[in-house]
C-alpha positions as CSV (number, residue, x, y, z in Angstrom):
1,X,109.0,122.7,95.8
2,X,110.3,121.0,99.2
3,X,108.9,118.1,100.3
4,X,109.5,116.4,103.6
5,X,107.7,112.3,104.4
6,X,108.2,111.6,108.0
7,X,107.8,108.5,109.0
8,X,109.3,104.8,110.0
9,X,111.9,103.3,107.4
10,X,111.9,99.2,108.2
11,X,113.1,96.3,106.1
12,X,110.4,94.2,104.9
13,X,110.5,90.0,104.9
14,X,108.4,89.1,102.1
15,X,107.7,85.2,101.6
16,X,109.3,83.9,97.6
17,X,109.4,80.2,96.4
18,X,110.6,77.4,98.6
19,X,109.8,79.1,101.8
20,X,112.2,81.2,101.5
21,X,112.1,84.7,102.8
22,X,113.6,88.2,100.9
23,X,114.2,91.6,102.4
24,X,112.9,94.7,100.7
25,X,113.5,98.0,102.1
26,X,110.0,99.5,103.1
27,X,107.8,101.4,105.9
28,X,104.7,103.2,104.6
29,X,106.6,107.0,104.5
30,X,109.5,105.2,103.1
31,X,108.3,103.9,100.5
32,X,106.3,107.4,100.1
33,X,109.3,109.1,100.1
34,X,111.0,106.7,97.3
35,X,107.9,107.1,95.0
36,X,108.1,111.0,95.2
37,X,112.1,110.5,94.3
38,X,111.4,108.2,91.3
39,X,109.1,110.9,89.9
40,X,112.1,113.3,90.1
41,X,110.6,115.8,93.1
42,X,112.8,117.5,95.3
43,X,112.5,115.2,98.5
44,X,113.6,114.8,101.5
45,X,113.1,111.7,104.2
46,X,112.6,112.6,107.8
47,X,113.5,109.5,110.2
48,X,115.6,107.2,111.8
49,X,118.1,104.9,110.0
50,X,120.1,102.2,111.7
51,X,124.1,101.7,111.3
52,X,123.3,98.1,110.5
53,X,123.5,96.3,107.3
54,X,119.7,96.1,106.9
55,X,120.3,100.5,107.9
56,X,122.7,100.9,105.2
57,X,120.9,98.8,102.7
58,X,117.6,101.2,103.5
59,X,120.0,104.3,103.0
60,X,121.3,103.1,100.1
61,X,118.2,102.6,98.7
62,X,116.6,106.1,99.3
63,X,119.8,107.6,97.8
64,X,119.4,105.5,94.4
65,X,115.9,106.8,94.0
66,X,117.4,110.8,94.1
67,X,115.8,110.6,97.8
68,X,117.7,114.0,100.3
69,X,119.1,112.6,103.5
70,X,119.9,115.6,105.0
71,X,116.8,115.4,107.3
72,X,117.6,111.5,108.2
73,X,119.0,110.9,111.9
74,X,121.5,108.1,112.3
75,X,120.9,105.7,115.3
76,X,122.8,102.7,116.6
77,X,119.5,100.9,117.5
78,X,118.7,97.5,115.1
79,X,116.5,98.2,111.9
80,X,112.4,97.6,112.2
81,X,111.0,94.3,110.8
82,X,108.5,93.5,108.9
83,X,107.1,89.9,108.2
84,X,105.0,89.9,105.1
85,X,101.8,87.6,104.4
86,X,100.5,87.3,101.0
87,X,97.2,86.2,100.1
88,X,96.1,84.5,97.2
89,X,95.1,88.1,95.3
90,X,98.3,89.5,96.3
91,X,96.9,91.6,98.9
92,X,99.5,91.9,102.1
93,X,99.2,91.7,105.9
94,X,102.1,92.2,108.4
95,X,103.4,91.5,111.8
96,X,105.7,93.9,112.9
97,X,109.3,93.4,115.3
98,X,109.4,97.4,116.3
99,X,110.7,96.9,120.4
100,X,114.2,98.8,120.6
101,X,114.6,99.4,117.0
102,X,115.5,102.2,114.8
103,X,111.9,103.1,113.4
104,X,110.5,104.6,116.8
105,X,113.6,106.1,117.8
106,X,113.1,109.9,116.1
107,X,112.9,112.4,119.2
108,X,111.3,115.6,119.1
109,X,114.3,117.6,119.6
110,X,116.4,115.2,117.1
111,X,113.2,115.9,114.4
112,X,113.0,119.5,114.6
113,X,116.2,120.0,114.3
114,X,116.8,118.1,110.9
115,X,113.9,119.8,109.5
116,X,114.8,122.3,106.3
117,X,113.9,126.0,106.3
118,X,111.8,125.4,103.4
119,X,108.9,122.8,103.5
120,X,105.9,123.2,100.8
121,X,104.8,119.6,101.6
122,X,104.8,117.8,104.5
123,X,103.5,114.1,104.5
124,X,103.3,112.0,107.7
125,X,101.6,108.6,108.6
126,X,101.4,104.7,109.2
127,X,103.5,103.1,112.2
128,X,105.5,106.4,113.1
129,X,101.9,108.2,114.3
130,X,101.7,105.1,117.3
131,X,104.9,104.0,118.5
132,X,107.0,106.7,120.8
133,X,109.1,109.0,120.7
134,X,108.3,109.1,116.5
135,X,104.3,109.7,117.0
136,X,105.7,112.7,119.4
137,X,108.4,113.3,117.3
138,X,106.2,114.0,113.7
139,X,103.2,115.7,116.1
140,X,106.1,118.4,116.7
141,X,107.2,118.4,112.8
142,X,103.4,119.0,111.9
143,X,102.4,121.8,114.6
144,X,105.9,123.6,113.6
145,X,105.4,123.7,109.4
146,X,101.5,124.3,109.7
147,X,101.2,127.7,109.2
148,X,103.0,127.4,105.5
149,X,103.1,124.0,104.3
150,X,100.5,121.9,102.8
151,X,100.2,118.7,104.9
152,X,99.2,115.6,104.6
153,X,98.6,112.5,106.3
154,X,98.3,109.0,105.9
155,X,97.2,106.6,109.2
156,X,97.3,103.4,107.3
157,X,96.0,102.0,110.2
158,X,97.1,98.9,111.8
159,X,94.7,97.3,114.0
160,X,96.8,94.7,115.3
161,X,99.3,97.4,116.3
162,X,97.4,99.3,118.2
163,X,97.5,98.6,121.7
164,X,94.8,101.4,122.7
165,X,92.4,102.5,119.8
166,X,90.6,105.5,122.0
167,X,94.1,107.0,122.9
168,X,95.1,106.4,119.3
169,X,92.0,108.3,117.8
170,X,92.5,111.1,119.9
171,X,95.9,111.3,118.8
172,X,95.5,111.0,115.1
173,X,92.5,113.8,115.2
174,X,95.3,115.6,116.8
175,X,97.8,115.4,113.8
176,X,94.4,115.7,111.0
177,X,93.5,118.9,113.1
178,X,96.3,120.8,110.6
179,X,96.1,118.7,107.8
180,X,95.0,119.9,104.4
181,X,94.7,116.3,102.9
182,X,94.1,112.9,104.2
183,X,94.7,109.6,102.3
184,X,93.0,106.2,104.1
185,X,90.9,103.1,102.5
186,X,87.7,101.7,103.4
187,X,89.6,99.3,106.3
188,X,90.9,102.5,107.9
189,X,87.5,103.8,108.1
190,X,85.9,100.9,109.6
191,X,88.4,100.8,112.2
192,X,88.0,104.7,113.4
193,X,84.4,104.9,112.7
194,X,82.9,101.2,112.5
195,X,79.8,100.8,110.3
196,X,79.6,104.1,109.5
197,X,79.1,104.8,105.8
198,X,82.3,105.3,103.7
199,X,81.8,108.9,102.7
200,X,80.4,110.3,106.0
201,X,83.1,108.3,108.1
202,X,85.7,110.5,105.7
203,X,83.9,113.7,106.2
204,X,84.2,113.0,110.1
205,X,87.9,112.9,109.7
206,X,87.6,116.9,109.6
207,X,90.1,117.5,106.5
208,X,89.2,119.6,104.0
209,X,90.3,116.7,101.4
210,X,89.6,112.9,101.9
211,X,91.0,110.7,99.7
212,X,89.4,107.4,100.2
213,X,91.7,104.1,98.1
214,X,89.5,101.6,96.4
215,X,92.1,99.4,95.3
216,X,90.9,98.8,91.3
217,X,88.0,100.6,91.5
218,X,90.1,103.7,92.2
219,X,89.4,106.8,94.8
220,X,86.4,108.5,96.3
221,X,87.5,111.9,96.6
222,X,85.0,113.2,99.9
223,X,85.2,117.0,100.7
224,X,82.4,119.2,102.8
225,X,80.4,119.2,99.3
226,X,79.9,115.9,97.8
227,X,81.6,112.8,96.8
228,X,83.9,112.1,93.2
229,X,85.1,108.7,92.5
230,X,88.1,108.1,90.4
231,X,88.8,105.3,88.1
232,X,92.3,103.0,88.1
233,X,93.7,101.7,85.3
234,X,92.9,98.0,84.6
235,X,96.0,96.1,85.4
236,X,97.7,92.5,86.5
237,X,98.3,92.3,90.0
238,X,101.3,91.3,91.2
239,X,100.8,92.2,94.6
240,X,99.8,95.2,96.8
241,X,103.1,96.5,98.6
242,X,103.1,99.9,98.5
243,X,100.2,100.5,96.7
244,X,98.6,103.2,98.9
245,X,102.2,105.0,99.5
246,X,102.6,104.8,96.2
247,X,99.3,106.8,95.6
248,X,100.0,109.5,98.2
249,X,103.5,110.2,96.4
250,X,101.7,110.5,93.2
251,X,99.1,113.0,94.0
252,X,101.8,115.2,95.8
253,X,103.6,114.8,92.5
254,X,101.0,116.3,90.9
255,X,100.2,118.6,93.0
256,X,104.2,119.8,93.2
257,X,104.9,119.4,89.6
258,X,101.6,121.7,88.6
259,X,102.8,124.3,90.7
260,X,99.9,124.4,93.1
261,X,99.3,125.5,96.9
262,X,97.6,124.6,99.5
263,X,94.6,126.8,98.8
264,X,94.2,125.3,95.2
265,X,92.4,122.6,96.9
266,X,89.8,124.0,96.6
267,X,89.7,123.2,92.8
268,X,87.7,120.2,92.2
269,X,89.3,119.8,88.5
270,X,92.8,120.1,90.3
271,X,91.8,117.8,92.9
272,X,90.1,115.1,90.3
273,X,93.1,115.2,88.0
274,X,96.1,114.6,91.3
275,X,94.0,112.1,92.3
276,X,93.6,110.8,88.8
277,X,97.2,110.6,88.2
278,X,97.7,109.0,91.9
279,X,95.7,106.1,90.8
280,X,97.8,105.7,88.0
281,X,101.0,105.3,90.1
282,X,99.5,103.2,92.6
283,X,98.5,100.6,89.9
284,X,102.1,100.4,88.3
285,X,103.3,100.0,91.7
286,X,100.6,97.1,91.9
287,X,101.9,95.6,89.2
288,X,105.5,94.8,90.4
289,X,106.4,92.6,92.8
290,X,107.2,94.3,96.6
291,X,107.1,98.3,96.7
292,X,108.4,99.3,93.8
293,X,106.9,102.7,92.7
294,X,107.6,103.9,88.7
295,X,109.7,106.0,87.6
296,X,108.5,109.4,86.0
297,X,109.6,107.9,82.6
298,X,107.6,105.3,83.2
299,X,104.6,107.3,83.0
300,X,104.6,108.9,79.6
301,X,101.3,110.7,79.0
302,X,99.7,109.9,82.6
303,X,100.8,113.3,83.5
């Protein structure tokens, strides 16, 4: 089965010992896409990559981890930044350099045209749904595959990021309008629907699946009937990055791998056990340092 991520591809500048700072490739769809790769599913990354070195290091990357560029679109524009902070659990925060760079850059037209006759799976999200042309760019991509492809759709909000949150809601319940899935943690929700309960704040989002990350405590899986939470595995934090891309690569693995459609969502036991086996890729991601999602041999009996 096909699966396209659309999305920004940026180089992350993660603090290490001394002061000193380390580039890893990353972006939230990036790093979904790479996850998807590792666990051998035929995928395909929809965005911009810079002719830089930071460009061809992100390239590079993508291709190690069995990653299609066939849908990437070259640009001459200077790759995204992204300076990581790291708090004393491990958890990240960013501040991101995005003016004139190569994540917004994907056009409509540019988009549309890289996109394979085949799609099963579509996932979208994070940066690339705010800053323009992309937002316009993976709006297009989503209205054009809706009618056959299972979508779905990650905001990973950034509050900081957002220069105008009412123009920004409207726009994201324009994108969930077709999706089929929806993937956001408790921050996200308290951002688009502050102090609104957790499971009724999902429910609003309008998508038939919401798939609300607890960090260790797991998932709350929230559809029109009820509420299911999912454990994690205990683990050792290293640190965060990635986590939650991580997770939305490992359900679609599932999902992929077990042969399922769209319309098997409506299985609750199919449901349960993707979101099951999401958890356990987010946590091994969790428990290497920067976004570094495992490999399907990693995963021995998880699946």
């Amino acid at each position: 089965m096909a699966i396209v991520v659309g999305g920004e591809a940026l180089v992350d500048l993660v603090p290490h010992a001394a002061g000193q700072l380390r580039a890893h490739p990353g972006g939230g769809p990036y790093n979904t896409a790479r996850t998807l790769g590792r666990l051998d599913q035929d995928v395909h990354y929809l965005g911009c990559l810079s002719d830089d070195g930071f460009g061809a290091q992100l390239r590079a990357q993508l291709e190690q981890d069995g990653v299609r560029l066939d849908t990437s679109v070259a640009t001459t524009k200077p790759t995204t930044l992204a300076l990581v902070d790291l708090d004393a659990d491990g958890a990240a925060s960013y501040r991101f350099y995005t003016q004139e760079t190569s994540a917004p850059a994907l056009t409509p037209e540019a988009a549309l045209a890289a996109l394979p006759t085949q799609v099963d799976f579509l996932h979208v999200g994070t940066l690339g749904l705010v800053m323009e042309p992309i937002a316009s760019a993976l709006q297009a991509v989503v209205e054009a595959v809706a009618d056959r492809a299972l979508i779905m759709v990650d905001p990973n909000c950034r509050p900081t990021f957002i220069a105008d949150r009412d123009a920004y809601r409207a726009s994201l319940d324009n994108t969930l309008r077709h999706a089929h899935v929806v993937k956001v943690s408790g921050d996200d929700l308290e951002y688009l629907s502050p102090g609104v309960g957790m499971a009724e704040a999902a429910r609003a989002l309008g998508v038939p699946v919401a798939l609300v990350t607890l960090g260790g405590d797991g998932a709350l899986i929230v559809t029109p009937d009820g509420e299911v939470q999912v454990d994690a595995p205990k683990i050792t934090v290293v640190d965060t990055i990635g986590a939650g891309d991580a997770f939305g690569g490992g359900f679609l693995t599932y999902w992929a791998r077990s042969g399922l459609s769209r319309d098997a969502l409506q299985d609750a036991e199919a449901v349960r056990a993707a979101t099951r086996f999401a958890c356990v890729v987010a946590a091994r991601t969790c428990e290497r340092a920067g976004a570094s999602p495992p490999r399907l041999s990693d995963l021995d009996g998880d699946l």
